[in-house]
LOFI-497290 format. One record per residue (C-alpha): y, z, x; residue in three letters. Coordinates in steps of 0.05 Angstrom, whole numbers, padded with zeros to 5 digits, always signed. Each point is the difference from the previous one (the first is absolute). Example, Ala and Ser with C-alpha at 12.3 -4.5 7.8 and 13.67 -1.06 7.14 Angstrom:
-00090+00156+00246ala +00069-00013+00027ser 
***
This chain:
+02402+00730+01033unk +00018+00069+00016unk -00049+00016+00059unk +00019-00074+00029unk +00069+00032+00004unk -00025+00065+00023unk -00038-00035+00051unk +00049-00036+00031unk +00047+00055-00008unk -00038+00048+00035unk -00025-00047+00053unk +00067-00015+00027unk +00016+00077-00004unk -00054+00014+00044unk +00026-00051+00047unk +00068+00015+00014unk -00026+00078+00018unk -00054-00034+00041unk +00047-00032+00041unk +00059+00056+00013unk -00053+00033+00055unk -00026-00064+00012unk +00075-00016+00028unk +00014+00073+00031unk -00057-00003+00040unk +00017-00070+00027unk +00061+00034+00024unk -00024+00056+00034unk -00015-00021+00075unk +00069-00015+00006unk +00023+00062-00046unk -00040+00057+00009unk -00023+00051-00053unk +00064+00025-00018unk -00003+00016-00082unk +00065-00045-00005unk -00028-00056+00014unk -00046+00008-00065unk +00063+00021-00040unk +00042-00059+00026unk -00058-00045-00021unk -00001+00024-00062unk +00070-00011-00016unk -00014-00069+00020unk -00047-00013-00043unk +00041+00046-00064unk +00056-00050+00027unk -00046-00063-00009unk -00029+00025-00068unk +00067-00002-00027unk +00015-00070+00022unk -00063-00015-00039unk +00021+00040-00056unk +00069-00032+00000unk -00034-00068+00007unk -00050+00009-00066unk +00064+00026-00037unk +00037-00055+00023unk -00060-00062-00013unk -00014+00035-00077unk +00068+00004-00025unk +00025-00064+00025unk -00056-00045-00003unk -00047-00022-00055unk -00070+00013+00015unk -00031-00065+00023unk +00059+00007+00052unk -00025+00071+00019unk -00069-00023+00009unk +00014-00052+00045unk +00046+00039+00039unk -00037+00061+00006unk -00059-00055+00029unk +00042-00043+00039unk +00025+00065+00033unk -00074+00031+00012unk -00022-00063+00034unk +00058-00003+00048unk -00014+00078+00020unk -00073-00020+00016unk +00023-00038+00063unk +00029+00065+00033unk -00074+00032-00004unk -00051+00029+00025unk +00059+00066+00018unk -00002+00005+00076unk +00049+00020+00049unk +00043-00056+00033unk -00012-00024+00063unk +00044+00010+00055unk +00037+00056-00035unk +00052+00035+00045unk -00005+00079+00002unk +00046+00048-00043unk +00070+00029+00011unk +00008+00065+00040unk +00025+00053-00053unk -00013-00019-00071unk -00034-00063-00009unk +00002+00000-00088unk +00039-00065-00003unk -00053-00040+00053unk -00057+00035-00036unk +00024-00030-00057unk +00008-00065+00023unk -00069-00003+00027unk -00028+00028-00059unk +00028-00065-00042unk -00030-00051+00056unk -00069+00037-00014unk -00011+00016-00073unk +00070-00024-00035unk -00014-00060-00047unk -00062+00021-00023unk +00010+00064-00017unk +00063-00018-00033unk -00022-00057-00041unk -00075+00053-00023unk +00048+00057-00015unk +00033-00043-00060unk -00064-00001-00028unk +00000+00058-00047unk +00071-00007-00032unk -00010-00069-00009unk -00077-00004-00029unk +00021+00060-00054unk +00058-00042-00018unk -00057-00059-00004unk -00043+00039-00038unk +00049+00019-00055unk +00006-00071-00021unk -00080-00005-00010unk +00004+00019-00072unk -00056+00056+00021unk -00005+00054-00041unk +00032+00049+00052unk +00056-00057+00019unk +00054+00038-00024unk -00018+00062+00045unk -00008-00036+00066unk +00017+00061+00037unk -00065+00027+00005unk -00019-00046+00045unk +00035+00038+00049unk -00055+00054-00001unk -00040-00058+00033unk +00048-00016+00050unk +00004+00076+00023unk -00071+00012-00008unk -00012-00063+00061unk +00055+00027+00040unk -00036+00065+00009unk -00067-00037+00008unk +00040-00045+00055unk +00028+00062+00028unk -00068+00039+00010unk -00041-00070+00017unk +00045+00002+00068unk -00013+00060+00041unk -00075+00014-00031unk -00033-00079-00003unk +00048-00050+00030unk +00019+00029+00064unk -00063+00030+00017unk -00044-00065-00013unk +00048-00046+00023unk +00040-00021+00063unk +00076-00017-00018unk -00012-00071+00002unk -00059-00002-00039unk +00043+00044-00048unk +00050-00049+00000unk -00050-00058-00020unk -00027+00048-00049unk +00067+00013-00039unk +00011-00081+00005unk -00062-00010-00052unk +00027+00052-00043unk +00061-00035-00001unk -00028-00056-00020unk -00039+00028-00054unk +00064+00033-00031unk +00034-00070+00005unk -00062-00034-00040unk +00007+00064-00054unk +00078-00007-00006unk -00017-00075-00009unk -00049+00009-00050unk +00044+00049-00045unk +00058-00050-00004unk -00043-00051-00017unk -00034+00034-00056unk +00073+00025-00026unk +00033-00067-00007unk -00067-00026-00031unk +00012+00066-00052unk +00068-00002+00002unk +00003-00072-00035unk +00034-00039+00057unk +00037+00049+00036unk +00065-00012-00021unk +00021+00039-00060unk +00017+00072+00003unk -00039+00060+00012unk -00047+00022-00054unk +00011+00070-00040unk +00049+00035-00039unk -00004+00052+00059unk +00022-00052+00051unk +00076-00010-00027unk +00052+00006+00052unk +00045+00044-00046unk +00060+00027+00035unk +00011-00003+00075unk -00021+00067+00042unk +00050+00042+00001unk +00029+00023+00080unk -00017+00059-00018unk -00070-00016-00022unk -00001-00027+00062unk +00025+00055+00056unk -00046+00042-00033unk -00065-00049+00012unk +00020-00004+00066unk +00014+00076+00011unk -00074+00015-00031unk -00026-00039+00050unk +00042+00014+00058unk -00017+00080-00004unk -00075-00015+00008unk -00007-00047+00054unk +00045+00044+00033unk -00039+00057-00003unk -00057-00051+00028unk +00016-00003+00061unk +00032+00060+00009unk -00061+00048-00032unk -00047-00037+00046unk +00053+00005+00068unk +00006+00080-00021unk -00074+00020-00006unk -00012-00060+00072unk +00042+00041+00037unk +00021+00072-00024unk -00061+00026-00039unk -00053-00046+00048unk -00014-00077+00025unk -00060-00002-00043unk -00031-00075+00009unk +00010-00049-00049unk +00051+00046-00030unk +00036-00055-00038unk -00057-00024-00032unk -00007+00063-00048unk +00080-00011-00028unk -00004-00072-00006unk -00051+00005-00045unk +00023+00065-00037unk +00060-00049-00002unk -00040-00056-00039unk -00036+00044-00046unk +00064+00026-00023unk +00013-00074-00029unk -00068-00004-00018unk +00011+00068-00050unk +00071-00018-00027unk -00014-00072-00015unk -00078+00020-00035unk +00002-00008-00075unk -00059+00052+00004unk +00041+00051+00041unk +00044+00041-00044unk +00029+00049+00029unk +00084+00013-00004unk +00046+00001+00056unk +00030+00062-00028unk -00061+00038+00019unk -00010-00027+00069unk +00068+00020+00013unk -00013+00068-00009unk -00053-00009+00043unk +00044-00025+00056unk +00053+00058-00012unk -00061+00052+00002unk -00024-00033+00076unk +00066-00010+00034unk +00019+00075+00009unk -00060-00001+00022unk +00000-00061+00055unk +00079+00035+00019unk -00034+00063+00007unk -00051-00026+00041unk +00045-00037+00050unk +00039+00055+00010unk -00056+00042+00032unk -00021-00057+00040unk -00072+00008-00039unk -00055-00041+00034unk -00062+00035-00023unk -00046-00003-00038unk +00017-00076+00011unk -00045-00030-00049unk +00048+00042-00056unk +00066-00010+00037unk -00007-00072-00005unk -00030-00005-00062unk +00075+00044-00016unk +00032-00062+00028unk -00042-00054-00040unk +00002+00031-00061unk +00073+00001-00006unk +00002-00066+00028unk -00052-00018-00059unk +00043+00034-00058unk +00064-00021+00027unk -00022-00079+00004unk -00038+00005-00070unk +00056+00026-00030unk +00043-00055+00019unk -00048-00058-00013unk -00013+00029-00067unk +00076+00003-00019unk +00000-00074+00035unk -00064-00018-00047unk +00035+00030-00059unk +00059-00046-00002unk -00039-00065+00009unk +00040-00063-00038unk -00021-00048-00037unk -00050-00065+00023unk +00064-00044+00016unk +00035+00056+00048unk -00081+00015+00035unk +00018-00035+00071unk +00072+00034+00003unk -00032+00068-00013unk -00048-00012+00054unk +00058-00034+00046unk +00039+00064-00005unk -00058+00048+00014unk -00014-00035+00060unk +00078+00005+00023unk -00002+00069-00007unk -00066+00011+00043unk +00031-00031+00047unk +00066+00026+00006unk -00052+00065-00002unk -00032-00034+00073unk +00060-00018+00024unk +00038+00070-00002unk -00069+00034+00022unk -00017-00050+00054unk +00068-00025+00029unk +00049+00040-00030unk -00024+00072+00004unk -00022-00004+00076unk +00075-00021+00024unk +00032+00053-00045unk -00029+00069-00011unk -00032+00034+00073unk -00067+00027-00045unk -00028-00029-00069unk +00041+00007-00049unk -00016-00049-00036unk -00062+00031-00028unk +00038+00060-00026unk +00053-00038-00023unk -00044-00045-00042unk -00037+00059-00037unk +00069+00032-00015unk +00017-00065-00032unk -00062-00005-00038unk +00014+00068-00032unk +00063-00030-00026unk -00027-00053-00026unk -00045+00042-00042unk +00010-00017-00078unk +00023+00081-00014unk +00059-00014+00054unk +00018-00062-00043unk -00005+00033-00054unk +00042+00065+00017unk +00052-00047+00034unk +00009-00044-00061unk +00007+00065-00043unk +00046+00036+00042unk +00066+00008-00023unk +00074+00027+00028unk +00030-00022+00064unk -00042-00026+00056unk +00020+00062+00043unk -00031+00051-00050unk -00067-00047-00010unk +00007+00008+00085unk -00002+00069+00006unk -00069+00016-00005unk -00027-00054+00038unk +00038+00011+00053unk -00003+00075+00000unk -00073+00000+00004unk +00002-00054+00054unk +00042+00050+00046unk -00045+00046-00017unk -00062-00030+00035unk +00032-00021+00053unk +00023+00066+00016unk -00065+00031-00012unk -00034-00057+00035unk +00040+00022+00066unk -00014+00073-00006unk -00071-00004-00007unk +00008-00046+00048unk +00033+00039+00048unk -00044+00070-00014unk -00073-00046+00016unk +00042-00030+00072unk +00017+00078+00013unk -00069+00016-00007unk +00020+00048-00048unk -00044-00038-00056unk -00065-00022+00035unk -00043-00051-00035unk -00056-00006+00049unk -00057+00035-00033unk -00021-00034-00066unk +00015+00061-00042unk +00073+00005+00027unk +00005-00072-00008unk -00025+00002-00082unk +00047+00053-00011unk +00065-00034+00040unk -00019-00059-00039unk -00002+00040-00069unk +00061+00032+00012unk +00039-00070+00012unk -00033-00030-00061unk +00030+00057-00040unk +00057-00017+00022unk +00009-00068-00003unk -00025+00001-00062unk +00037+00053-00029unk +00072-00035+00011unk -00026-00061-00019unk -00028+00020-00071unk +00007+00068-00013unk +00076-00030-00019unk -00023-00049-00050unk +00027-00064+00033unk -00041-00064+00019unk +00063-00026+00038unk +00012+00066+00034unk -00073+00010+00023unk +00003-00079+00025unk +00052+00011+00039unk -00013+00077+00032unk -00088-00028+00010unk +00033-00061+00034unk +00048+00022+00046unk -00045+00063+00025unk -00060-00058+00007unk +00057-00036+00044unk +00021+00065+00038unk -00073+00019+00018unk -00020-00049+00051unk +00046+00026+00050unk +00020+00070-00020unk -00053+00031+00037unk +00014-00038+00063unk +00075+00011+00000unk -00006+00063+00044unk -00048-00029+00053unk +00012-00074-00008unk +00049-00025+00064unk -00009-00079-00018unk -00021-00049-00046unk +00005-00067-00010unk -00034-00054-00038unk -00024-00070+00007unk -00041-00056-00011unk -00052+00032+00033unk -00007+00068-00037unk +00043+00064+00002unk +00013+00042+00066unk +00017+00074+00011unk +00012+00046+00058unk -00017+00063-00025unk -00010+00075+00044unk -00055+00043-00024unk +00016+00055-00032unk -00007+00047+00059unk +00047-00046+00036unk -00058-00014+00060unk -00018-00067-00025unk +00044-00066-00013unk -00050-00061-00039unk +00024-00055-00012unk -00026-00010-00068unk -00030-00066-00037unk -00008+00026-00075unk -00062+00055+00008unk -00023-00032+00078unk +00030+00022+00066unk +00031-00059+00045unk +00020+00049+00052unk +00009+00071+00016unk +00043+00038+00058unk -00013+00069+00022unk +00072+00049-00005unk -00008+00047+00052unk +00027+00068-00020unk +00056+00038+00047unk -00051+00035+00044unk -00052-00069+00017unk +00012-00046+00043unk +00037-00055-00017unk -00042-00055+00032unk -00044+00014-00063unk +00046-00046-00042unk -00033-00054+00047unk -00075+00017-00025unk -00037-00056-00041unk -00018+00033-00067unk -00039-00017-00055unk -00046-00060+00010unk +00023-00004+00072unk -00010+00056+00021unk -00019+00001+00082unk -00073+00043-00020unk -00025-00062-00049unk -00020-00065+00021unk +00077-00021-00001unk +00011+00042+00061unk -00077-00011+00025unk +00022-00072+00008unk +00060-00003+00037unk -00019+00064+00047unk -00064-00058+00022unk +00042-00061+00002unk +00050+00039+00045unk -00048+00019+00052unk -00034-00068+00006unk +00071-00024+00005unk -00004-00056-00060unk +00052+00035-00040unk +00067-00042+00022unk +00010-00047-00062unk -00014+00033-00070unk +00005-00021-00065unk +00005+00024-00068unk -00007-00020-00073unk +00035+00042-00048unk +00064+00059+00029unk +00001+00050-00038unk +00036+00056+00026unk -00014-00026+00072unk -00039+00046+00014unk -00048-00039+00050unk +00051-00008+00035unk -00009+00070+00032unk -00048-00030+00043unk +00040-00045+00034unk +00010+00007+00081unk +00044-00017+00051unk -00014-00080+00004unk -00029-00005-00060unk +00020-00057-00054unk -00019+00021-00073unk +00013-00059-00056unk +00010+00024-00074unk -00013-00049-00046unk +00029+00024-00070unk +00007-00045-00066unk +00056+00048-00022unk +00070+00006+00035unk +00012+00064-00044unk -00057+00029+00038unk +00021-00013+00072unk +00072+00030-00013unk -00040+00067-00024unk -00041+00002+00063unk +00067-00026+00044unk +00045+00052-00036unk -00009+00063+00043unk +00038+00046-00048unk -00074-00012-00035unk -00046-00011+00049unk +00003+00000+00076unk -00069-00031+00024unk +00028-00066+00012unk +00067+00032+00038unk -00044+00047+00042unk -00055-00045+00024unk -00017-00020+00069unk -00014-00072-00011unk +00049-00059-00010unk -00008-00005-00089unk +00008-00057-00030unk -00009-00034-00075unk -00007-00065-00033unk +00016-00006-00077unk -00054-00031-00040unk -00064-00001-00026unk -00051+00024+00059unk -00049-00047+00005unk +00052-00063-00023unk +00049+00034+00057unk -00051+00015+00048unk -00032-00065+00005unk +00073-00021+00028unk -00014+00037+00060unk -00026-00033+00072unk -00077+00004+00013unk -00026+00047+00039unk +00060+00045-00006unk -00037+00073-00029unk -00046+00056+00041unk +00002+00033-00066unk +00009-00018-00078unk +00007+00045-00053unk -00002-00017-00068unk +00026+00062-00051unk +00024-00031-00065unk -00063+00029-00030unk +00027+00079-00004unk +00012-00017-00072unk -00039-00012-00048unk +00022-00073-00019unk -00038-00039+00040unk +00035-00068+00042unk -00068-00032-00018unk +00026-00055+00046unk +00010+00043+00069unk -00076+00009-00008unk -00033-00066-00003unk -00041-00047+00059unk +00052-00055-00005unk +00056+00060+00018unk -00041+00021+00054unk -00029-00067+00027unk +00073-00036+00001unk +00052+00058+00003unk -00028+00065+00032unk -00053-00020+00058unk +00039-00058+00034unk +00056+00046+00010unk -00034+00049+00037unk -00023+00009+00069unk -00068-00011+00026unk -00021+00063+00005unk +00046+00023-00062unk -00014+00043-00059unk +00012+00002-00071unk +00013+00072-00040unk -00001-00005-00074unk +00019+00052-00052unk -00028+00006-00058unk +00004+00067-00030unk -00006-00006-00077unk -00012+00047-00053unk -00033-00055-00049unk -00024-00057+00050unk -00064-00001+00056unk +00030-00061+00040unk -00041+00015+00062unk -00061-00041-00030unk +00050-00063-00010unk +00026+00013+00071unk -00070+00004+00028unk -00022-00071-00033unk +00064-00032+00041unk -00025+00029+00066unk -00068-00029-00020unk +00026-00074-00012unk +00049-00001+00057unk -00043+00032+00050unk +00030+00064+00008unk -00019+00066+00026unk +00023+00052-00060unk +00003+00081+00008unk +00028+00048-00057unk +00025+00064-00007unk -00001+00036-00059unk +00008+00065-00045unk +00040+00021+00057unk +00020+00067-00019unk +00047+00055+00037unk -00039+00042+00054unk +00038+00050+00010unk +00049+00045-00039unk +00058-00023+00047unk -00017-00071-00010unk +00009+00014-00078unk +00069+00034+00008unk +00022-00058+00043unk -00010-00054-00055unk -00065-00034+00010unk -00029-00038-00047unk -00066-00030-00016unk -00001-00067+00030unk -00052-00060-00004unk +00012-00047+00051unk -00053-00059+00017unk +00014-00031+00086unk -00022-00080+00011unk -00014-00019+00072unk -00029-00061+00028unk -00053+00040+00036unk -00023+00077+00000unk +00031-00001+00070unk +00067-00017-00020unk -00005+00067-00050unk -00010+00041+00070unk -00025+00070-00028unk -00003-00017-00077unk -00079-00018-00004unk -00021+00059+00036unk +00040+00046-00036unk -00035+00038-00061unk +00059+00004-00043unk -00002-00076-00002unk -00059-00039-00048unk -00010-00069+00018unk +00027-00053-00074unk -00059-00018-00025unk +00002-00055-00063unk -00053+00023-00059unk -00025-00049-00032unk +00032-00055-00047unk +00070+00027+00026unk +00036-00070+00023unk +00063-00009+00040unk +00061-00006-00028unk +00044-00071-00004unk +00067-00026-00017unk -00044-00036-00053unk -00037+00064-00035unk +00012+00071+00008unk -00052+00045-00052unk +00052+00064+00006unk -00043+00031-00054unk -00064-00004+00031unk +00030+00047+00058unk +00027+00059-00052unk -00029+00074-00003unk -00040+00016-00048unk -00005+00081+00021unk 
***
């Protein structure tokens, strides 16, 4: 009886992770590879898990269980006829700007009803099973090991066996079986429960499963707060390490499942370990991660995100063992659940749609750890003992919050001075040290769990910008990630700054250089690298007058506009184009030569809007970071989008600079299948010493031309290698893209 349960349990676990990705990556050609699309799907689905929480509460406390069983079928059969999950046909293309509400409207077209009517499966079956008369009947929840334990197998099946064996709609079919598998299982255990439960009708077996008193409010606030702090710090862990520490690839795999394993330990029966002693754990690492994000720490990176995860780890434990802790009785198992799943997803709301439209950086991670502190049971504890007016039981807490903040701002500004440097790893262990002490010291040398809270919180909250304030000169936050204009700090750099990756750099001439150096291309554009190699031999040939480009940045291509020129930006985020426009920032756009131009949208959705035949020249650079638009890179985007709008004789330039991908192999396979002559560049370093104080920066960059003789001087040029495709390397589709298969191992 109890592994039928498990069974099913764990099979429709495994399902509803399967088909989260499964959805994203139906998404993506007309989305891109922004990390917000993943957390606005997943606040979809936290969204949809509570209807289906809400519904098995609903069904078991109002119905009788014959009822529920026929329901609960009625209800899987009708889901059936919205399978195998598949895009819709003749779906239009997304808002300019932020596109969360038609994202989320597409998202219930594709996966909705099944996913909702699967997700009730493991409230509802342990509510089932503890009317079995089993021997473990009156402790049905831990069965929810078993529903963890297949989330995390879902989760890892996706990115390591199902995408790379399967195209999406083969996926699609695949995940249809499985639903129908679960839907026999769920059958099967209510079956076999009103067979045990004589008839179905009378009320649930076991002295454990009286209702007893309603939940308290209280009771209540407090489920929904230990689960709000956790899947808060989700997403906002996994956005912090994706784009301040680095944009390590399948980043929010490692979380998600850090996240489940968390349930999987507080709900164990074998697992004994108090919540008491993981939050000291937690109030030990957090000085820690503050101190950390005050110095900007990004190596060794292996330890500075395992920093980041651990505290994640504690934090979310901690909470989920408190939540384990206060479990009800039998009767009350489905409203427990209900209000677990309304706190993770108030958790994805504020972190996924709240958090982006309010705070310019993430907050939201810091903010969530501070609040996990005082949830700790010692802060309870002290606050329920305190005594005297609230003003006096204040004092310290908000003493030693001050505290922080001000020390937070002075080591802060000492580091910006260059007064403190932190760039060797001995000054950066000692710097480090010294903050710990610090922290640490107010926090606990004092005595006071509410006091150290609130002084480890708000310098965790401080941190994140502190060290930017003297050199930061803009930032602003949206759907599409965080953005700051930021001088170096000798002054005789501006980047524009995506997390840890460079969208754009401007040289500051000094009083004594010539001010025409302002107009320079820097970084990855710079006029030595095959940016400027490029343009220099379209120019000459004269096939330069109609230019367009994927991705903005800082607008710095457009430096190499002329005098009759026409240069077309295409950029998917309007915050972006008002950096580039604004030329208090940056002044490429402003001081260039050719008539500049941009269209708002996705690239390859926008640019297949555009006449035929209309480029000399295409650029694609949406790949200087290291999230990968796996959609600007496949034969369908090329076939339908890129080659019918250029010229004859035109050629394509694609970036793809990445510290963890090789993409030229993928690239190479798509000039193989469409008939395309394919050169690279790569490892292209700076020559000289006054290339390296002007800003240049390696760039890979792989040119497409119909034939070598449209490439002019490319082929015979040794810095050039013609693409070659090794072996078992396959183009890329809309219908299966193996991102893993193209990491770096080295």
């Amino acid at each position: 009886m109890r592994l039928l349960f498990a069974v099913a349990i764990f099979t429709g676990a495994v399902l509803t992770f399967m088909v989260q990705p499964l959805a994203a990556k139906l998404v993506l050609p007309l989305l891109g590879g922004t990390p917000a699309v993943w957390a606005t799907t997943m606040v979809f689905f936290q969204g949809l898990l509570l209807a289906g929480y809400a519904y098995a509460h609903f069904v078991g406390a109002r119905f009788p269980l014959k009822a529920q069983v026929g329901l609960h079928t009625a209800l899987l059969v009708a889901a059936a006829f919205t399978l195998p999950v598949t895009l819709p046909k003749d779906l239009g293309p997304p808002p300019v700007g932020n596109p969360s509400l038609w994202l989320l409207g597409v998202l219930a077209m594709i996966a909705g009803a099944p996913f909702a009517v699967a997700s009730a499966t493991s409230p509802l079956l342990q509510r089932w099973f503890s009317r079995t008369g089993d021997a473990e009947a009156t402790n049905p929840y831990a069965l929810y090991v078993a529903s963890n334990a297949g989330s995390l197998l879902g989760l890892l099946a996706y990115p390591f066996a199902m995408e790379p064996g399967l195209r999406l709609r083969e996926q699609g079919v695949f995940w249809m079986y499985g639903y129908f598998a679960l839907a026999a299982l769920i059958i099967a255990c209510g079956v076999r429960t009103i067979s045990l439960a004589g008839g179905g009708d009378g009320a649930p077996l076991g002295a454990a499963a009286a209702a007893g008193a309603p939940t308290p409010w209280r009771t209540r606030g407090r489920w929904v707060l230990l689960a709000f702090v956790p899947s808060t710090l989700l997403l906002g862990v996994t956005l912090t390490i994706s784009t301040d520490v680095a944009a390590i690839p399948l980043m929010w795999v490692v979380p998600l499942s850090l996240y489940l394993i968390t349930f999987m330990l507080a709900f164990s029966p074998r697992v004994r370990v108090d919540a008491r002693a993981i939050a000291w754990a937690l109030a030990a690492l957090t000085p820690v991660v503050a101190a950390v994000t005050l110095v900007k720490l990004q190596e060794p990176l292996l330890l500075v995100v395992a920093l980041h995860l651990a505290a994640f780890f504690a934090a979310a434990w901690m909470c989920h063992k408190l939540f384990s802790d206060e479990r009800p009785p039998v009767a009350r198992l489905t409203e427990y659940y209900m209000w677990l799943s309304v706190g993770g997803v108030l958790g994805g709301v504020f972190a996924a749609l709240v958090a982006p439209s309010v705070f310019n950086y993430v907050l939201e991670y810091p903010l969530a750890l501070a609040g996990a502190l005082l949830l700790a049971p010692q802060v309870r504890d002290k606050v329920r003992a305190g005594a005297g007016p609230l003003l006096r039981r204040l004092a310290v807490p908000v003493f030693c919050a001050v505290a922080c903040v001000a020390a937070v701002v002075f080591m802060a500004g000492f580091i910006a001075e260059g007064r403190l440097r932190v760039g060797s790893p001995s000054a950066a262990a000692s710097t480090l040290l010294a903050v710990f002490v610090l922290f640490a010291g107010i926090a606990w040398a004092l005595g006071r769990w509410p006091g150290g809270a609130l002084a480890t919180g708000a310098a965790l909250c401080v941190a994140p910008m502190a060290t930017r304030l003297p050199t930061l000169l803009h930032q602003e936050r949206t759907y599409f990630g965080v953005h700051e204009v930021i001088n170096t700090p000798s002054g005789r750099f501006r980047h524009l700054m995506h997390g840890t990756t460079i969208h754009g750099s401007q040289y500051r001439p000094g009083h004594d250089e010539d001010p025409r150096l302002a107009r320079l291309p820097t970084s990855y554009y710079h006029p030595a690298g095959p940016y400027g190699q490029v343009f220099t031999m379209l120019a000459r040939a004269g096939r330069n007058q109609r230019v367009g480009v994927i991705g903005m940045g800082a607008g710095g291509i457009a430096a190499y506009g002329l005098p009759g020129m026409r240069m077309t930006f295409f950029e998917i985020d309007p915050a972006v184009e008002r950096i580039a426009r604004d030329k208090s920032l940056f002044t490429f756009v402003q001081d260039s030569q050719a008539d500049v131009d941009v269209v708002l949208g996705d690239g390859r959705v926008a640019l297949a809007r555009q006449p035929q035949g209309e480029f000399d020249l295409l650029v694609l650079d949406a790949f200087t970071s290291d999230a990968v638009p796996t959609h600007l890179l496949t034969v369908e985007a090329f076939r339908d989008a890129y080659l019918p709008r250029m010229k004859p004789h035109g050629v394509v330039l694609v970036h793809i600079s990445s510290r963890y991908f090789d993409l030229a192999p993928v690239l190479g396979a798509i000039g193989r299948e469409l008939g395309l002559v394919a050169f690279a560049r790569t490892n292209d370093k700076p020559a000289t010493d006054l290339e390296e104080a002007q800003g240049r920066l390696i760039c890979d960059v792989v040119v497409f031309a119909r034939s070598e003789a449209d490439l002019l001087q490319i082929p015979a040029d040794s810095q050039w290698r013609r693409l070659t495709v090794p072996a078992g390397v396959k183009a890329w589709s809309d219908d299966h893209a193996n991102l893993l298969a193209t990491m770096k191992f080295d």
